[in-house]
C-alpha positions, 0 to 999 in steps of 0.5 A, a space after each residue: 726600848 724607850 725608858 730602858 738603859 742598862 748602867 755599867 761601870 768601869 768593870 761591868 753591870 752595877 752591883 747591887 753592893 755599889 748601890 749601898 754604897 752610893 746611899 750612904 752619901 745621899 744625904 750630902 749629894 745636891 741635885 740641880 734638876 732643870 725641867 720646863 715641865 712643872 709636873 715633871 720637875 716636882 715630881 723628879 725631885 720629890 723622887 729625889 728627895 725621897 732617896 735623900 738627896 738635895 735638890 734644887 729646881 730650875 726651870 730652864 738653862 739660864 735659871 740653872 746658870 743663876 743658881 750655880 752662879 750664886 752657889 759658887 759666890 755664896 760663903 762657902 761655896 756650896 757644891 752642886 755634884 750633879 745637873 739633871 736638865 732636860 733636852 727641850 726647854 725654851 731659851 736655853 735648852 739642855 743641849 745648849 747649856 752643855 758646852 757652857 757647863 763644860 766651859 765653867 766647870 768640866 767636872 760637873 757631871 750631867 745627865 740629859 733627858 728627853 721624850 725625843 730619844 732619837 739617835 742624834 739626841 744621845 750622840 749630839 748630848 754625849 759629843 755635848 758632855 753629857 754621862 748619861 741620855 736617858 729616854 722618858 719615860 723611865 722609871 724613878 727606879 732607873 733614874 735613881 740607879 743611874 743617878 746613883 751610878 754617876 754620883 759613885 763614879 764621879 765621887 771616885 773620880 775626884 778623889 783621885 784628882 788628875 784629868 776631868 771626869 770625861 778624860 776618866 769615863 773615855 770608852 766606858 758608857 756610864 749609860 747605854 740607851 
C-alpha cells in the first residue's frame, strides 16, 4: 500500500471540522522542506505553497541546519513549526539529522519521506523522532492532511507547555504507513 496512510488523533480519524481548523493558521505556519530531488522539492513546496504556508527549501541535512541555524540567530527569531526531510540524501541524510534536530530543538515536529518504505525505515524514523514516515508516492492531498494533522497537534501541544511533543504523541501514531 505504498503512498497510503491513515492519520489519526488522539481521539480517532481526523475530522474534516479539524482541517478547517488547521487552514486558518496556514498563513503563519513555516515549512522547511529538505529534498535532494530538485523536481520534487519544487514541486512539494509549491503544493505547500498553495495551501498558504511558507516554505523554505533545503537540499540536504546540513543545508536544513544553516537555515535554522540563521532563523534562530536572526532579530527576532523566526519560527520554523515544521522540518519535512527526505530519508536519502547525500552527506547528511534524513535519518542522520534526527537526532540532531532532537538534540537542538525536541520540539520540532518532522515528517520523514521515502521511496524506500521498508519496515526498518519507518521503525528506525520513528525510534529517530520523527511523527510521521510517509511512502512516495503520496498524493499532495495526503501530505497536506498530515501536514495539517502535525501542525494541529503539535500547536495544542504547545500551548499546553510541559513535556515535549514526543512525551505528548507516546502511543498515539500521528501516522500509520
Amino acid at each position: 500500500m505504498s503512498g497510503e496512510f491513515a492519520v489519526k488523533s488522539i481521539g480517532g480519524v481526523l475530522a474534516e471540522r479539524d482541517l478547517r481548523k488547521a487552514r486558518a493558521t496556514r498563513s503563519t505556519s513555516c515549512i522547511l522542506l529538505a529534498d535532494d530531488d530538485i523536481e520534487m522539492r519544487r514541486l512539494l513546496a509549491e503544493c505547500l505553497r498553495k495551501a498558504g504556508y511558507e516554505v523554505l527549501n533545503a537540499e540536504n541535512g546540513r543545508r536544513v541546519l544553516e537555515i535554522l541555524g540563521a532563523a534562530q540567530r536572526a532579530l527576532p527569531p523566526r519560527r520554523i513549526d515544521l522540518v519535512i526531510s527526505d530519508v536519502r540524501m547525500p552527506g547528511l541524510d534524513g535519518l542522520r539529522l534526527l537526532p540532531i534536530l532532537r538534540n537542538q530543538d525536541p520540539d520540532l515536529p518532522v515528517i520523514l519521506i521515502t521511496a524506500f518504505g521498508r519496515a526498518e525505515v519507518h521503525a528506525e524514523g520513528k525510534l529517530g523522532g520523527a511523527l510521521a514516515v510517509i511512502d512516495k508516492p503520496f498524493s499532495s492531498d495526503q501530505l497536506l492532511e498530515l501536514v495539517e494533522h502535525v501542525l494541529r497537534i503539535c500547536g495544542i501541544l504547545a500551548q499546553r507547555r510541559g513535556p515535549g511533543i514526543k512525551e505528548k504523541m507516546r502511543g498515539n501514531d500521528v501516522c500509520n504507513s
